[in-house]
C-alpha positions as CSV (number, residue, x, y, z in Angstrom):
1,X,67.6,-92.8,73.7
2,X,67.2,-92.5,69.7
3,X,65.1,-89.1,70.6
4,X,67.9,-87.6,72.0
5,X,70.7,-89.3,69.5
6,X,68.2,-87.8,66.6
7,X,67.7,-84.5,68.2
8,X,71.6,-84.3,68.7
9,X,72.1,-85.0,65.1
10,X,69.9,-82.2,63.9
11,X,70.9,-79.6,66.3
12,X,74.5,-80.2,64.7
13,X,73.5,-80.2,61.5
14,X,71.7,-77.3,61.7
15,X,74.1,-75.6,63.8
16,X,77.1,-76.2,60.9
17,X,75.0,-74.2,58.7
18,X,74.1,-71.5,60.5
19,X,77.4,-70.9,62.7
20,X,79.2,-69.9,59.4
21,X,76.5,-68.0,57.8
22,X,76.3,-65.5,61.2
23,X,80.3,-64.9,61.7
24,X,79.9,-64.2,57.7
25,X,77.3,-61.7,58.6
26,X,78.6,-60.6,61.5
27,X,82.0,-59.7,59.3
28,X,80.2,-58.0,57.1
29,X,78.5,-55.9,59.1
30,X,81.0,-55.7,61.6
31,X,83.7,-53.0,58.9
32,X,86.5,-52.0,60.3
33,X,85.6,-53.2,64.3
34,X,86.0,-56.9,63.4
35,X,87.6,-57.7,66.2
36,X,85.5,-56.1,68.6
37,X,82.6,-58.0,66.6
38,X,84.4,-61.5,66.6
39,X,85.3,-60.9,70.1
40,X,81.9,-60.2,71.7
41,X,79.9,-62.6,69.7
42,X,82.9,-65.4,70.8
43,X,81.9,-64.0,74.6
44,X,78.4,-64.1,74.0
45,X,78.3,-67.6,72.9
46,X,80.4,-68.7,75.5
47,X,78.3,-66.9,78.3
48,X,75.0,-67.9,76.7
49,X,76.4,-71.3,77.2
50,X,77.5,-71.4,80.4
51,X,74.6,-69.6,82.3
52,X,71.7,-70.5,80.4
53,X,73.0,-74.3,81.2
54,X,73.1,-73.0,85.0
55,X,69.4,-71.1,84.9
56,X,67.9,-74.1,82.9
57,X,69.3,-76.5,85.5
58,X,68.0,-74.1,88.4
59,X,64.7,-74.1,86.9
60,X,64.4,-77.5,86.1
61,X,65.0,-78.3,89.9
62,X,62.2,-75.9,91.2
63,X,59.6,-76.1,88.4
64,X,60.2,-79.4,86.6
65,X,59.4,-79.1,82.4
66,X,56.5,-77.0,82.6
67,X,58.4,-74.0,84.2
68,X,60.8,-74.6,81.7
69,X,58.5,-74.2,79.0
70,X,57.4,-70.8,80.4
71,X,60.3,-69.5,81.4
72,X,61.3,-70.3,77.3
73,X,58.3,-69.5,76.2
74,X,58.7,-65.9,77.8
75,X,62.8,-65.3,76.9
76,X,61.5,-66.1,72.9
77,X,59.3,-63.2,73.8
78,X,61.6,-61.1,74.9
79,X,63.6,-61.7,71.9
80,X,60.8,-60.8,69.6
81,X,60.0,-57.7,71.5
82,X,64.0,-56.8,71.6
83,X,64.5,-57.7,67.5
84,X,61.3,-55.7,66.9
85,X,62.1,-52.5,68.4
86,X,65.6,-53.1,66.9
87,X,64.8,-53.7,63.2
88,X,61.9,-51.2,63.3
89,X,64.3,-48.2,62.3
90,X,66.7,-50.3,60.0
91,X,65.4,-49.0,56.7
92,X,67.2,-51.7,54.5
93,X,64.7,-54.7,56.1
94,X,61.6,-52.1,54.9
95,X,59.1,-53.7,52.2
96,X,59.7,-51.6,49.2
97,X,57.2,-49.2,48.2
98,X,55.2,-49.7,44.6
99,X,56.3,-47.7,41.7
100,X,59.8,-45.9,43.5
């Protein structure tokens, strides 16, 4: 029980930094389609919520903690693979180059 009470407690903490710190970002790079930002990032939370609850709990019951794991282990890749491609052609996140 004070795993999960400790775990709780840091997800939160964490989470009330970065929660403002990505609708500040989001803002900023949002411009002049705030709204439409604010709006799908309030639906993508909420969505993200509610079905990745439901697959977890489908998993769980057919796999136990192990298929979990994978099934994590391979949406994390996914999300690598997806920011990757992504980021590759934003030239602001580039490493400088020496002497320009």
């Amino acid at each position: 029980m004070w795993l999960t009470i400790l775990l709780a407690s840091a997800s939160a903490v964490l989470l009330a930094v970065f929660e403002p710190v990505t609708w500040a970002l989001m803002a900023e790079l949002a411009g002049e389609s705030r709204a439409t930002a604010n709006g799908m990032l309030a639906t993508s939370n909420q969505l993200g919520a509610m079905i990745g609850a439901s697959v977890g709990g489908v998993v769980m019951a057919f796999g136990g903690f192990s298929l979990v794991g994978l099934f994590y282990l391979g949406a994390a890749v996914a999300a690598a693979l997806v920011i990757g491609v992504k980021v590759r052609g934003i030239g602001a996140l580039q490493a400088p180059v020496a002497g320009s």
